[in-house]
N, CA, C and O atoms as a GROMACS GRO file, in nm:
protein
  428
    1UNK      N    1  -6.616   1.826  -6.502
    1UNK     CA    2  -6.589   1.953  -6.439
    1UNK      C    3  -6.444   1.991  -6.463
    1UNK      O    4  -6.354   1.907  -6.467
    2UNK      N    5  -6.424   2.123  -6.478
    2UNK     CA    6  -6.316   2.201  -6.515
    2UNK      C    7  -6.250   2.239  -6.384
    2UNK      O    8  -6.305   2.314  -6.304
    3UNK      N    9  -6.102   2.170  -6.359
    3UNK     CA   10  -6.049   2.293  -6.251
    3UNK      C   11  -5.922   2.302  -6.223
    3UNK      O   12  -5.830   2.222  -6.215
    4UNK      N   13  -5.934   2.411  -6.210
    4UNK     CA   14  -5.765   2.514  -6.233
    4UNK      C   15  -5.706   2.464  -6.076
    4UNK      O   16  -5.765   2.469  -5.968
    5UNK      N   17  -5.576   2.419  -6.106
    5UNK     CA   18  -5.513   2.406  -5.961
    5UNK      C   19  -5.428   2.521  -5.987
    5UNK      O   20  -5.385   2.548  -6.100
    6UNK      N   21  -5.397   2.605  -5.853
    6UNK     CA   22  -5.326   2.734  -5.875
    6UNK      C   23  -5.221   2.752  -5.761
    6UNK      O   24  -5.260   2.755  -5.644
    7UNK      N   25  -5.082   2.766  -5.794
    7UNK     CA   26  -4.965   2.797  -5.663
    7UNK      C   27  -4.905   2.880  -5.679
    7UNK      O   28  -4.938   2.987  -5.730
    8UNK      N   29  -4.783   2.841  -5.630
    8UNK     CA   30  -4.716   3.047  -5.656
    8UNK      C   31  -4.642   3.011  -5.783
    8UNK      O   32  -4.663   3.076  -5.885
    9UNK      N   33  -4.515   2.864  -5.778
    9UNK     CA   34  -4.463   2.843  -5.925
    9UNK      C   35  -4.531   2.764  -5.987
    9UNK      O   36  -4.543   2.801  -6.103
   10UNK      N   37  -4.583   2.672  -5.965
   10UNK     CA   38  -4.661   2.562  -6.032
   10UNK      C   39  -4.549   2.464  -6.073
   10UNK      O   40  -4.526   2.433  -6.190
   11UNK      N   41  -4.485   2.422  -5.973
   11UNK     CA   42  -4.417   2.341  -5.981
   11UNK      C   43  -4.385   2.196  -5.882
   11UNK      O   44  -4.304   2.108  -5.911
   12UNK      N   45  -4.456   2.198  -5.784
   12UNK     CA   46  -4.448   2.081  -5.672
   12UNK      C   47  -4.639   2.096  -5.632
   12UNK      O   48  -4.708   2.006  -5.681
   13UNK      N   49  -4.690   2.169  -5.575
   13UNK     CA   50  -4.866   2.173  -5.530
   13UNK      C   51  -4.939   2.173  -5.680
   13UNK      O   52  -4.981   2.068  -5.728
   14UNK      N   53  -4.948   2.268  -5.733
   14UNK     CA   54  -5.077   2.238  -5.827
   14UNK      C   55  -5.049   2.140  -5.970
   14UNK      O   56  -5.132   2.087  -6.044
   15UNK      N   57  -4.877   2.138  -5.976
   15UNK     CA   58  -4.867   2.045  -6.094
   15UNK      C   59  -4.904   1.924  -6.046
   15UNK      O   60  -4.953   1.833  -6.114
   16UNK      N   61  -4.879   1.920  -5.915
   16UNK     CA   62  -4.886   1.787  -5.901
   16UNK      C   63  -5.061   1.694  -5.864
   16UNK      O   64  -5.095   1.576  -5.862
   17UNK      N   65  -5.109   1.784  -5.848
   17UNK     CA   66  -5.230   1.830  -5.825
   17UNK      C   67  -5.359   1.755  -5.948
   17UNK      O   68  -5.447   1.669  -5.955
   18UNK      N   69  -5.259   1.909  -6.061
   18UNK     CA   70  -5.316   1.811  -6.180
   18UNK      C   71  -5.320   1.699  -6.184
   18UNK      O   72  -5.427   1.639  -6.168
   19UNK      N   73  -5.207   1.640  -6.207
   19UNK     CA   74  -5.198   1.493  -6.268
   19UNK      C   75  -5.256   1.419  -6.187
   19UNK      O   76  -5.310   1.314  -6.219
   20UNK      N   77  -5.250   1.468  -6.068
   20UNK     CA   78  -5.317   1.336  -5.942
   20UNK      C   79  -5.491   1.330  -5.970
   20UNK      O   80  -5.561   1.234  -5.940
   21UNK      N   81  -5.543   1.460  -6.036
   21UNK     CA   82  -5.699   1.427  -6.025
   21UNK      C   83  -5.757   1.432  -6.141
   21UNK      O   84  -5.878   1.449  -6.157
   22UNK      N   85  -5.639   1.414  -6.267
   22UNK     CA   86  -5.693   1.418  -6.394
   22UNK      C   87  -5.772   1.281  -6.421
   22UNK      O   88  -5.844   1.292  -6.520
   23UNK      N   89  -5.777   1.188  -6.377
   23UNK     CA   90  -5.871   1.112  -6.438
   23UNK      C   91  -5.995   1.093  -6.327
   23UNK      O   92  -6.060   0.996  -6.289
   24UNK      N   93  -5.996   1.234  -6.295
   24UNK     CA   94  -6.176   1.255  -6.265
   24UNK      C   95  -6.241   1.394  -6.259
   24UNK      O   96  -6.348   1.439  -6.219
   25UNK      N   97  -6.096   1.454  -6.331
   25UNK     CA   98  -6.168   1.575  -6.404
   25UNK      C   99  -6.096   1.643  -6.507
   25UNK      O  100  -5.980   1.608  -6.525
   26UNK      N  101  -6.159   1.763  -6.603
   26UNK     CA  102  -6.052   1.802  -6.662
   26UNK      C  103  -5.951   1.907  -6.544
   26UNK      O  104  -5.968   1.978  -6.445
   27UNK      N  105  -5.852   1.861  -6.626
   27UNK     CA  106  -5.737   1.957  -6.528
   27UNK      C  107  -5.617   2.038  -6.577
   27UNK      O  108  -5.541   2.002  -6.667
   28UNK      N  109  -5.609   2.167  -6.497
   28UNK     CA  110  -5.495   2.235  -6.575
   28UNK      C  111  -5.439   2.292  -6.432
   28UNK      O  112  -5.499   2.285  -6.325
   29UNK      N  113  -5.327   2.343  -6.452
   29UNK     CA  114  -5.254   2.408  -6.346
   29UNK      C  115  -5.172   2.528  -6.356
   29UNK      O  116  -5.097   2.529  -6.453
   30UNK      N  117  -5.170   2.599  -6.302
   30UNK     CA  118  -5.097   2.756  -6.322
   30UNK      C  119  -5.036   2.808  -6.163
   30UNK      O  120  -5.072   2.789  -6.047
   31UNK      N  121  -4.909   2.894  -6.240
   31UNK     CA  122  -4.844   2.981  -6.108
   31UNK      C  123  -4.875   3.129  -6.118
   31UNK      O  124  -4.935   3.165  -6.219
   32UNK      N  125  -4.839   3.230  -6.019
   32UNK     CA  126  -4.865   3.304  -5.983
   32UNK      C  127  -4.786   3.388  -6.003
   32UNK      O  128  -4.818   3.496  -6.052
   33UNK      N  129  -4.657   3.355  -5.966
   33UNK     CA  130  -4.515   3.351  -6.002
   33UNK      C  131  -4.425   3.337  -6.057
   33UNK      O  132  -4.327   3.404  -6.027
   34UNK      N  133  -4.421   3.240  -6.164
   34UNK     CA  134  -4.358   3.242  -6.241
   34UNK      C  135  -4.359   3.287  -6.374
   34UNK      O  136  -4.460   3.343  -6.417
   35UNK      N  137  -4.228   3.265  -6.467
   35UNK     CA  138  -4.233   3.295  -6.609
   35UNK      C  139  -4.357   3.316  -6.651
   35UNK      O  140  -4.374   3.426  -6.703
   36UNK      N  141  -4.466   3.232  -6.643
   36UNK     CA  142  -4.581   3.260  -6.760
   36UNK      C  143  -4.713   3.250  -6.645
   36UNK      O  144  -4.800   3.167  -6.671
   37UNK      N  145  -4.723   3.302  -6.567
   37UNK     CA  146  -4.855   3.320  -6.445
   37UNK      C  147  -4.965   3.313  -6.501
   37UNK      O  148  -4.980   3.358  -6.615
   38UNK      N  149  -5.063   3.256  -6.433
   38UNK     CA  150  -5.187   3.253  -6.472
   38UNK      C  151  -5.255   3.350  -6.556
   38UNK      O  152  -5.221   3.467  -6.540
   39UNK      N  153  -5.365   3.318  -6.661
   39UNK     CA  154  -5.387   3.426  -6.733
   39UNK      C  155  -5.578   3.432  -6.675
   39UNK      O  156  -5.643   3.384  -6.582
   40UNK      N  157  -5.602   3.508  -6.781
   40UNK     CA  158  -5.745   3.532  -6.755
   40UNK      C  159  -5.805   3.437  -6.828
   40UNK      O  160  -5.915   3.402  -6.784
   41UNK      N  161  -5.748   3.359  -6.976
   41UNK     CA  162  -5.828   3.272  -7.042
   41UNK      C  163  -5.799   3.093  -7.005
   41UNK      O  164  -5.831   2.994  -7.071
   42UNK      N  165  -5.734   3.103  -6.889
   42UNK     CA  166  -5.699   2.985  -6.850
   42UNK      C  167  -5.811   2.986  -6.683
   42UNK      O  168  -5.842   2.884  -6.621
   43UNK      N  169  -5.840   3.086  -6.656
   43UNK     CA  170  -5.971   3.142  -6.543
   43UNK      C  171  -6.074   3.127  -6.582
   43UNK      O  172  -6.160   3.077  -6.509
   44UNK      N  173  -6.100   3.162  -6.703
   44UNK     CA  174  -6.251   3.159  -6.775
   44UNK      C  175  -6.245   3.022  -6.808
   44UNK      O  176  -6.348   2.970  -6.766
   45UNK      N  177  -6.174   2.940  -6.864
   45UNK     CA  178  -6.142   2.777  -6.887
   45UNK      C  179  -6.252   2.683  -6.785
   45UNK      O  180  -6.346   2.608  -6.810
   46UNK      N  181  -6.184   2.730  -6.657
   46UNK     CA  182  -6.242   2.667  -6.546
   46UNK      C  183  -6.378   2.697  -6.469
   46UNK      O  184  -6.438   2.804  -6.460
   47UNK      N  185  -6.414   2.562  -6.410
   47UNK     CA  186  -6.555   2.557  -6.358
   47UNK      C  187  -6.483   2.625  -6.197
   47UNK      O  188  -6.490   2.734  -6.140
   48UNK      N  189  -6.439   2.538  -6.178
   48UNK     CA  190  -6.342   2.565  -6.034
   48UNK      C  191  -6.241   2.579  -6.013
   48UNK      O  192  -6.168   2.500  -6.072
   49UNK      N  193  -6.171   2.684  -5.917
   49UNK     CA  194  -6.045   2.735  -5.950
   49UNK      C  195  -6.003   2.673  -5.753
   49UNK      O  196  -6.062   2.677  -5.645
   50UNK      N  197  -5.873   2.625  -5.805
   50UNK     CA  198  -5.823   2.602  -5.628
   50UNK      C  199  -5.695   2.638  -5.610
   50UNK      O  200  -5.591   2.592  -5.657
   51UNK      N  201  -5.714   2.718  -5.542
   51UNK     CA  202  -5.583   2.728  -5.500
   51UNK      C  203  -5.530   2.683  -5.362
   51UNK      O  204  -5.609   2.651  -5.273
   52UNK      N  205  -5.394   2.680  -5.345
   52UNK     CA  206  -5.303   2.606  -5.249
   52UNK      C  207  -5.351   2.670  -5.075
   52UNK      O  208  -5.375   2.610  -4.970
   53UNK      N  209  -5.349   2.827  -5.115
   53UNK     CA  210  -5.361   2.912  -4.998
   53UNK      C  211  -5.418   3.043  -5.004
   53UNK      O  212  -5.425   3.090  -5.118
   54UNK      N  213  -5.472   3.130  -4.891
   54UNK     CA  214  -5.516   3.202  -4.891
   54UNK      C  215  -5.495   3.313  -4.981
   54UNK      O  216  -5.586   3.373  -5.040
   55UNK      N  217  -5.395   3.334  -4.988
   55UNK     CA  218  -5.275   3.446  -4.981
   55UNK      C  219  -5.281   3.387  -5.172
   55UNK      O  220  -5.216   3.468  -5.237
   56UNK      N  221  -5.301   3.350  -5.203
   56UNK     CA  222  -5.297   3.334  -5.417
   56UNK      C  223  -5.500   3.356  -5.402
   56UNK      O  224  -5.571   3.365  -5.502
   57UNK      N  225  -5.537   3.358  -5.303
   57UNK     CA  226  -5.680   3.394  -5.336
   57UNK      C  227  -5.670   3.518  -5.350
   57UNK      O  228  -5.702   3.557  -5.462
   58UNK      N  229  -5.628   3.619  -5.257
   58UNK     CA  230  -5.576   3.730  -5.272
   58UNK      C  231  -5.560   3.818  -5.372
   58UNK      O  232  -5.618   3.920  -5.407
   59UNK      N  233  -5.415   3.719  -5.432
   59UNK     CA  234  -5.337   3.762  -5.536
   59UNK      C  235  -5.441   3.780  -5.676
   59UNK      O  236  -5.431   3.868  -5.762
   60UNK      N  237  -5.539   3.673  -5.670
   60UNK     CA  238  -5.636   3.691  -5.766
   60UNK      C  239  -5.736   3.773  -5.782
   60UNK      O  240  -5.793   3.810  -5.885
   61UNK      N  241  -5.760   3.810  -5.634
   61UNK     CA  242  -5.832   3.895  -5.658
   61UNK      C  243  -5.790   4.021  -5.720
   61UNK      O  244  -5.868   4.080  -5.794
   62UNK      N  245  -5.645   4.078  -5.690
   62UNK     CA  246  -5.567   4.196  -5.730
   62UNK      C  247  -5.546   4.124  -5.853
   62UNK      O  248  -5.441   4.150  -5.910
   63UNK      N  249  -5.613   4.052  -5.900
   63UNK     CA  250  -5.496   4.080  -6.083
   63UNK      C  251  -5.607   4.074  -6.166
   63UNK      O  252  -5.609   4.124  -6.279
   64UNK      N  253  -5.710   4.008  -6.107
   64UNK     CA  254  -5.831   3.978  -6.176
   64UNK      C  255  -5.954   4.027  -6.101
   64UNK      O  256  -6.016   3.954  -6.023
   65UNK      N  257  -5.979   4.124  -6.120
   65UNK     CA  258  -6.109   4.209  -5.985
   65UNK      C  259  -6.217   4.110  -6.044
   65UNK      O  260  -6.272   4.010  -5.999
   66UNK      N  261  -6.224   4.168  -6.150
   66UNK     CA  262  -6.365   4.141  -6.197
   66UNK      C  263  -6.456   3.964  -6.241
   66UNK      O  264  -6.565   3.907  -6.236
   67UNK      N  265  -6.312   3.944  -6.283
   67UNK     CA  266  -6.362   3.766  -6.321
   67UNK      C  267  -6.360   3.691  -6.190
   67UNK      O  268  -6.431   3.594  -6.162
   68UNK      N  269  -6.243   3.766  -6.090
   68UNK     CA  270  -6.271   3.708  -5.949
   68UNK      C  271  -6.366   3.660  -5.907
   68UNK      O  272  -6.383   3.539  -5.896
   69UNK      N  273  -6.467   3.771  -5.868
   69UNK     CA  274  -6.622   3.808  -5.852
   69UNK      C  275  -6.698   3.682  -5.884
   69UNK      O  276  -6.756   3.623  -5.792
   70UNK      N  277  -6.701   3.637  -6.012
   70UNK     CA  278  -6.774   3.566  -6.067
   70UNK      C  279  -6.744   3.377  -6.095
   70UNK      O  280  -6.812   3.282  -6.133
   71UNK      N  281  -6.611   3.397  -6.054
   71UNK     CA  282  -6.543   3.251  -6.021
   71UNK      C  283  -6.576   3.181  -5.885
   71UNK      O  284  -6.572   3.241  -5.777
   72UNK      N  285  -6.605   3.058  -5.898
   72UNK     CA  286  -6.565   2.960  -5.742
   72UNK      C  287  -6.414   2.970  -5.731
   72UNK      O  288  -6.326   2.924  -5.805
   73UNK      N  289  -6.408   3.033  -5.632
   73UNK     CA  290  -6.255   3.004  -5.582
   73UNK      C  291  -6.257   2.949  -5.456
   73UNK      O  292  -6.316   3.024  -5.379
   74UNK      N  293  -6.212   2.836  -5.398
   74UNK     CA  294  -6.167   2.714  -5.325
   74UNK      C  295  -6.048   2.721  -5.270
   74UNK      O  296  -5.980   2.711  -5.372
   75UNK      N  297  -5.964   2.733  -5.173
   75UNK     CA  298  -5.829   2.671  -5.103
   75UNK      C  299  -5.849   2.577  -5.044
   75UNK      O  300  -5.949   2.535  -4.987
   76UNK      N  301  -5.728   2.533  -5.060
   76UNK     CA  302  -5.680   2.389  -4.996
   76UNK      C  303  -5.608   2.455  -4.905
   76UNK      O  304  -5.521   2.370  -4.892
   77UNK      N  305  -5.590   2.503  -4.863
   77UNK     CA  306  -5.462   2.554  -4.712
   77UNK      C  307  -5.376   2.444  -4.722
   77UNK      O  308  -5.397   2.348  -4.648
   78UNK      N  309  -5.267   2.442  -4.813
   78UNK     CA  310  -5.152   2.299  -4.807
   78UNK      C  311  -5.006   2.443  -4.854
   78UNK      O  312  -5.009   2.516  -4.953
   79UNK      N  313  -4.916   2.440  -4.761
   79UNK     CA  314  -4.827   2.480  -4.739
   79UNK      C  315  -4.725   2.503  -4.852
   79UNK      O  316  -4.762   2.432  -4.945
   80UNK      N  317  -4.616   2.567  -4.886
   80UNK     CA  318  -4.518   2.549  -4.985
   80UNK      C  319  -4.434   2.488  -4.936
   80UNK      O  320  -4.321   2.534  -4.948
   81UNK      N  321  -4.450   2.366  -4.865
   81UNK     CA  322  -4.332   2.319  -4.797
   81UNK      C  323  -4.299   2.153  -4.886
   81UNK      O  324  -4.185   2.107  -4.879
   82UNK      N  325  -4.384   2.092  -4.949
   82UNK     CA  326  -4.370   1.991  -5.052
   82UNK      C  327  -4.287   2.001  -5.168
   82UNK      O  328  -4.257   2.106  -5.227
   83UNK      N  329  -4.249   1.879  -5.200
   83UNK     CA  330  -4.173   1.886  -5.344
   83UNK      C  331  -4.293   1.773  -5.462
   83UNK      O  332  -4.389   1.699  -5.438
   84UNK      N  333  -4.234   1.807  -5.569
   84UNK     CA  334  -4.349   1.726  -5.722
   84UNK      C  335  -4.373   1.573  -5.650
   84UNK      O  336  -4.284   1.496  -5.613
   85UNK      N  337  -4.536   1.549  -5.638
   85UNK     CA  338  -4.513   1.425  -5.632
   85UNK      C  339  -4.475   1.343  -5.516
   85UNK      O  340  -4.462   1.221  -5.512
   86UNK      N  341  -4.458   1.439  -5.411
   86UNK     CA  342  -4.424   1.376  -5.276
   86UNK      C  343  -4.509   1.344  -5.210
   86UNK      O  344  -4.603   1.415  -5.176
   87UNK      N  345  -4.485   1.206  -5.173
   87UNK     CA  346  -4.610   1.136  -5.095
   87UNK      C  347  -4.712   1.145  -4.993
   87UNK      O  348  -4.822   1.096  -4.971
   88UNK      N  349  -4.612   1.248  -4.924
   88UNK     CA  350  -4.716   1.327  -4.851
   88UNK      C  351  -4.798   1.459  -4.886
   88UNK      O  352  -4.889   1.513  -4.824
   89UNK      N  353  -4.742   1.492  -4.991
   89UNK     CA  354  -4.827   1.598  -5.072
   89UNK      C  355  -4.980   1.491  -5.186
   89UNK      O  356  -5.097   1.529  -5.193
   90UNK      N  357  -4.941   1.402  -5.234
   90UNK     CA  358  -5.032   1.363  -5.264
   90UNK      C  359  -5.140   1.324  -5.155
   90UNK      O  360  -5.252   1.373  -5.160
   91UNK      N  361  -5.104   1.237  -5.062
   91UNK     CA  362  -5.193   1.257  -4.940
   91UNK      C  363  -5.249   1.321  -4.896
   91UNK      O  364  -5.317   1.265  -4.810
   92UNK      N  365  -5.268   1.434  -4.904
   92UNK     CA  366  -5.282   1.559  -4.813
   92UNK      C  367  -5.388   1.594  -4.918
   92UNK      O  368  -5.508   1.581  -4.891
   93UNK      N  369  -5.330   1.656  -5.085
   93UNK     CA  370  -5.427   1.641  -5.179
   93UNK      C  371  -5.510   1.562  -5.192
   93UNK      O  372  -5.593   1.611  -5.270
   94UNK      N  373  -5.539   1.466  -5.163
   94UNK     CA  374  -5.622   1.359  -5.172
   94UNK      C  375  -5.739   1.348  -5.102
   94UNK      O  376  -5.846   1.313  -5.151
   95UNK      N  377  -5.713   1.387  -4.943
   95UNK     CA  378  -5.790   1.435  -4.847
   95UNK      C  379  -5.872   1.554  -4.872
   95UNK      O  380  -5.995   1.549  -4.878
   96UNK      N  381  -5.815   1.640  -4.884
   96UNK     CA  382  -5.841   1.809  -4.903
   96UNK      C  383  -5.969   1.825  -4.976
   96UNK      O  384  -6.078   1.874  -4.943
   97UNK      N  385  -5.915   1.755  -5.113
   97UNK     CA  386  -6.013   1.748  -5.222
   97UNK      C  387  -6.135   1.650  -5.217
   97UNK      O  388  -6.202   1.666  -5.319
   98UNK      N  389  -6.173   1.583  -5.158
   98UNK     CA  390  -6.235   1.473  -5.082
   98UNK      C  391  -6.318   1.534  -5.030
   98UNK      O  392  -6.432   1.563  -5.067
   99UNK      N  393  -6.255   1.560  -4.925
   99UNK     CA  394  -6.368   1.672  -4.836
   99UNK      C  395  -6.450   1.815  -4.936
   99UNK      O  396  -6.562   1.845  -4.895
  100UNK      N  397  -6.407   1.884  -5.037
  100UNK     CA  398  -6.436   1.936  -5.136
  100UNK      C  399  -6.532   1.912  -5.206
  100UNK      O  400  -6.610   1.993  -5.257
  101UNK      N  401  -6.531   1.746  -5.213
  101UNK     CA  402  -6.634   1.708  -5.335
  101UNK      C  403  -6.788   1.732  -5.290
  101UNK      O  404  -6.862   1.739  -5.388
  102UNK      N  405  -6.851   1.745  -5.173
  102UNK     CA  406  -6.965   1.801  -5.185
  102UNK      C  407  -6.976   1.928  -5.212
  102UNK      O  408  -7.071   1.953  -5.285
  103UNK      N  409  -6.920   2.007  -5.184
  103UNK     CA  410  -6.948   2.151  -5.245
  103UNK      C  411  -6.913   2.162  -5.407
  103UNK      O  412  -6.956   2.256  -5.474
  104UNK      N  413  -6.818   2.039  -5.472
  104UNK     CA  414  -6.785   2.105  -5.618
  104UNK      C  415  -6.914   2.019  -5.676
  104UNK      O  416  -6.972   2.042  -5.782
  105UNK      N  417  -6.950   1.899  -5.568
  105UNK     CA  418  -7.063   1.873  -5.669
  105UNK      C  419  -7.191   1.978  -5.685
  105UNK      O  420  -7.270   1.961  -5.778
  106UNK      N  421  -7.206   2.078  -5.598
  106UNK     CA  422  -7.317   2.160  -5.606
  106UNK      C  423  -7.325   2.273  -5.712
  106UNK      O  424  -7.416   2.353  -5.730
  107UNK      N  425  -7.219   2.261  -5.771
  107UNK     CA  426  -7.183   2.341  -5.879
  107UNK      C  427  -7.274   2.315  -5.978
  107UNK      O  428  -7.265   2.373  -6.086
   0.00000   0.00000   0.00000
């Protein structure tokens, strides 16, 4: 299974995100915000798209109406308050996504 972790820079939540669940799925990660923000062929890429918080579900919907629609989109409700890799951000990821796995397995 394919899935997009998505934050505002992609620099502490979904990078870290990636790497933490790449060896049990494919994984990519994108910001919202920054220099090079998520695109539409990095959306279509993915089986499942997650983002950090409500508020980038949002944002997707305004940038992307239409592929929106037709995507699983998922939040984790995990705060911008973490840095790359911090132990309690992996924790938290770890949980989140856990609880997740019955619904991504229904995919």
């Amino acid at each position: 299974m394919k899935l997009l972790f998505i934050c505002n820079q992609n620099q502490n939540r979904s990078k870290t995100a990636e790497e933490l669940f790449s060896d049990r799925f494919e994984t990519k990660s994108a910001g919202l915000y920054n220099e090079k923000p998520v695109t539409e062929k990095q959306l279509n890429w993915a089986d499942v798209v997650i983002v950090m918080g409500e508020e980038q579900r949002h944002e997707l919907s305004k940038r992307f109406p239409k592929l929106y629609m037709r995507k699983r989109i998922l939040s984790l409700d995990i705060p911008d308050v973490y840095h790359y890799n911090q132990p309690e951000l992996i924790e938290l990821l770890k949980n989140k996504v856990n609880e997740l796995l019955p619904i991504l397995a229904t995919r």
